[in-house]
Steps between C-alpha positions, in 0.01 A plus 500: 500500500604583138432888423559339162346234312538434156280274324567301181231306311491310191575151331876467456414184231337757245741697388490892583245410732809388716617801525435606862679188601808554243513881653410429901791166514759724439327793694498236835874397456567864596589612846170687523465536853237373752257797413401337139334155462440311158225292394498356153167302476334362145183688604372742709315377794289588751730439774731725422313789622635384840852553418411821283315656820818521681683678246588861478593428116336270273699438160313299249692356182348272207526503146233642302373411157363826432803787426763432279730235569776626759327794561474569888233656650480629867175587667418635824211232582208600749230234642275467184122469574271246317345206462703211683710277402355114586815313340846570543635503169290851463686697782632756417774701675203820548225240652735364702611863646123529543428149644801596779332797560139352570694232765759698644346870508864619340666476165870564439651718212510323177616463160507313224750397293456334140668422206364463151551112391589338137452149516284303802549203293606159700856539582664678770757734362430816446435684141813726455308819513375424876853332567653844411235670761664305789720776584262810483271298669679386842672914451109573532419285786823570706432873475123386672643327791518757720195627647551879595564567873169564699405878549525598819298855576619743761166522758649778734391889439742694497 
């Protein structure tokens, strides 16, 4: 089991919208160890609440084309409550937490990871602002893949 999972999402032929794949290729050539698993996936889907339920860390990275471009943003994501999602393309990272929840009875701790984009325009380079995020970003995600060390409590009175 991966205490670990990172997840990227996003079309790699529109531009900045590429990003997670851009950022999570180089993040997998890595020796990361056999406690983190990555997904990169166009979309997120409902099947992937089976792989997220056996997580102790979820880490969710996209582009975003809200923020300014190359601007990262990291979120601590819980399961988000509402209406539900019917198509795929409208998952988001909190419905998903949610949907894993409802299934499994258990969520893992997660966050989200996002970086403002320039141009989602048909290509699939980057715009150099998100280009120049590459490094903060993986610094961001790196620092994430370690899930702190169960608590053990001390039962026995003294």
């Amino acid at each position: 089991m991966s205490r670990v999972l990172v997840i990227g999402w996003g079309n790699p032929a529109r531009g900045d919208d590429g990003l997670a794949w851009h950022a999570l290729e180089q993040l997998a050539a890595e020796p990361l160890g056999e406690h983190v698993a990555v997904l990169l996936r166009h979309q997120l889907t409902f099947e992937l609440a089976e792989r997220v339920q056996r997580a102790q860390r979820v880490i969710f990275v996209d582009a975003s084309a809200q923020g300014p471009p190359g601007r990262i943003r990291c979120r601590r994501l819980s399961p988000a409550a509402g209406e539900p999602a019917f198509f795929s393309h409208h998952l988001t990272p909190g419905t998903l937490l949610a949907l894993t929840q409802t299934l499994f009875g258990r969520c893992p701790e997660a966050f989200s990871l996002s970086v403002g984009g320039a141009d989602f325009t048909f290509t699939e380079a980057l715009s150099p602002l998100v280009r120049s995020s590459l490094p903060r970003l993986l610094r961001s995600i790196r620092r994430r893949l370690h899930p702190p060390a169960p608590t053990v409590r001390n039962t026995m009175s003294k």
